[in-house]
Backbone bond lengths (Angstrom), bond angles and torsions (degrees), N, CA, C in turn:
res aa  C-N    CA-C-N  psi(-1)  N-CA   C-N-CA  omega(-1)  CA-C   N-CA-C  phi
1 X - - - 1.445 - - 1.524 110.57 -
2 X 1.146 141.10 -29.33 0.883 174.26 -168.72 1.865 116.15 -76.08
3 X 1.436 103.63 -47.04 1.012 130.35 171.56 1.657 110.18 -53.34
4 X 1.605 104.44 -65.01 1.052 157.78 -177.83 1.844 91.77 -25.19
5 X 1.825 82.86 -81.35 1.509 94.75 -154.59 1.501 108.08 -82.39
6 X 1.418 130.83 -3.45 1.338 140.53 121.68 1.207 101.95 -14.49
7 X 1.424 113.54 -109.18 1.597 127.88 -171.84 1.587 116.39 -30.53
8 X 1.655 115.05 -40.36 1.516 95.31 160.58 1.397 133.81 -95.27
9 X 1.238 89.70 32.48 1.777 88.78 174.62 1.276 116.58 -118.12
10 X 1.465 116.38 -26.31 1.604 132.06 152.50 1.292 99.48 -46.09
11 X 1.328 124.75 -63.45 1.624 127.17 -139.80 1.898 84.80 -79.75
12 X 0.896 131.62 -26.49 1.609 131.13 177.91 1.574 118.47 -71.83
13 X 1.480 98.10 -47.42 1.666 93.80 171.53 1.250 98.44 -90.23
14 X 1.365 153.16 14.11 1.694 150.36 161.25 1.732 94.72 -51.73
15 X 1.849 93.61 -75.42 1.580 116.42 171.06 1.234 135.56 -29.02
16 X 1.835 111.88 -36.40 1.334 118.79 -165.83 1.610 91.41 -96.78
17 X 1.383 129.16 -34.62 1.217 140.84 177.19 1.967 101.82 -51.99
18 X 1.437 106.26 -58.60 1.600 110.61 168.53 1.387 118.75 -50.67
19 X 1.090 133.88 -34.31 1.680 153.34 179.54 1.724 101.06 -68.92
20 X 1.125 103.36 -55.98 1.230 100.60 175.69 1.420 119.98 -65.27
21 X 1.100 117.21 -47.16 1.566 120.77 179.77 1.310 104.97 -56.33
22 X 1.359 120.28 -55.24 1.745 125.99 -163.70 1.915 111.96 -69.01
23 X 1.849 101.01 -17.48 1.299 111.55 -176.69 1.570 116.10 -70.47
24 X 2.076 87.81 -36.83 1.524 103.28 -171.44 1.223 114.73 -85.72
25 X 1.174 122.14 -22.02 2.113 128.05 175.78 1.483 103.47 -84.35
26 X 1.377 115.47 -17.51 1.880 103.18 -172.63 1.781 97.93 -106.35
27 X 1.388 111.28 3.79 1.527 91.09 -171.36 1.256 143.94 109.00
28 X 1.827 106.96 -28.65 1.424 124.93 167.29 1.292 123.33 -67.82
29 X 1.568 120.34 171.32 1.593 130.90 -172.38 1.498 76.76 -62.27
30 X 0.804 102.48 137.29 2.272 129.37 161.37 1.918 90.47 -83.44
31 X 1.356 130.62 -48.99 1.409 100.69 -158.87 1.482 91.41 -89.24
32 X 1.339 140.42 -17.42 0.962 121.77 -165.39 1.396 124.83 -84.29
33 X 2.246 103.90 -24.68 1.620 84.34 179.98 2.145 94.69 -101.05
34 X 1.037 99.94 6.35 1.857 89.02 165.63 1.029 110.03 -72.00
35 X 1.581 142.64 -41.34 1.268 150.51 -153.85 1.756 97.01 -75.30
36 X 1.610 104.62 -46.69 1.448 97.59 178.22 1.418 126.97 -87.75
37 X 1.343 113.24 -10.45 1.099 148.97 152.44 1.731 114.00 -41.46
38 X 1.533 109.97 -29.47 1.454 108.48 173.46 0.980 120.55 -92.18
39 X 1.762 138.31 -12.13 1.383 152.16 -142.96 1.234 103.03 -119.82
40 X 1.717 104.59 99.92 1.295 122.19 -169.90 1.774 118.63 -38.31
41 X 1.505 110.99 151.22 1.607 104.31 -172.74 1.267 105.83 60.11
42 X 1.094 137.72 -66.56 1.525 124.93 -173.42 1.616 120.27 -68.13
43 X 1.191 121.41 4.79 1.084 133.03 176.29 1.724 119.62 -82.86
44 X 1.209 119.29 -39.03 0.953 158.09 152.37 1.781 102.40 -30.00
45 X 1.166 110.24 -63.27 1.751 128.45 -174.70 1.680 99.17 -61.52
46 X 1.385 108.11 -74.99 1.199 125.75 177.81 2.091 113.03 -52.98
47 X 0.883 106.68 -21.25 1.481 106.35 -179.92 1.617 94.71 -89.90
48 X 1.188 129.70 -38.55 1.233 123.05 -178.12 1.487 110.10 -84.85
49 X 1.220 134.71 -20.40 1.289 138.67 -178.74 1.634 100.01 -80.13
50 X 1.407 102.84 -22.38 2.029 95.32 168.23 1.344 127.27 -79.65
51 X 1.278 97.19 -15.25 1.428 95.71 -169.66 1.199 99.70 -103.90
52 X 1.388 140.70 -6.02 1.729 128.75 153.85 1.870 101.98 -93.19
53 X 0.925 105.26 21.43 2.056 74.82 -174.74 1.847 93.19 -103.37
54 X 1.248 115.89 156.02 1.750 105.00 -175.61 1.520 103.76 -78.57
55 X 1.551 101.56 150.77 1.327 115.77 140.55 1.891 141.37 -15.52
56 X 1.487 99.28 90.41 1.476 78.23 -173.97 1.355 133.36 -82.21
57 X 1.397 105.63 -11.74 1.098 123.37 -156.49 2.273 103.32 -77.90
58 X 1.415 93.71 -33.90 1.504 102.88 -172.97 1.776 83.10 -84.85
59 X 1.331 144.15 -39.23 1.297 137.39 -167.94 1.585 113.63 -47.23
60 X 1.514 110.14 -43.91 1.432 102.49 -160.02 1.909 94.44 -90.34
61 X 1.249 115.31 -11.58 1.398 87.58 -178.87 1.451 108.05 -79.88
């Protein structure tokens, strides 16, 4: 059990760690989608909602 809840707590901050990265190369608040980025299952939403939303950083030039 132990094992278990190990493995999902790595695999959660893996995710929130990905959220952050994808927040900081496209342009978005960094604390805002890491923060949601930590909240189990919902991380999941928000990690996938980064990787379709565009680039902001290439947008404004």
């Amino acid at each position: 059990m132990l094992s278990l809840s190990l493995f999902l707590l790595l695999t959660n901050l893996l995710i929130a760690y990905q959220c952050y990265r994808y927040a900081n190369t496209k342009g978005y608040p960094v604390k805002l989608f890491t923060g949601l980025g930590l909240l189990p299952y919902f991380n999941l939403v928000v990690w996938v909602y980064l990787l379709f939303l565009p680039n902001l950083t290439t947008a404004k030039n």
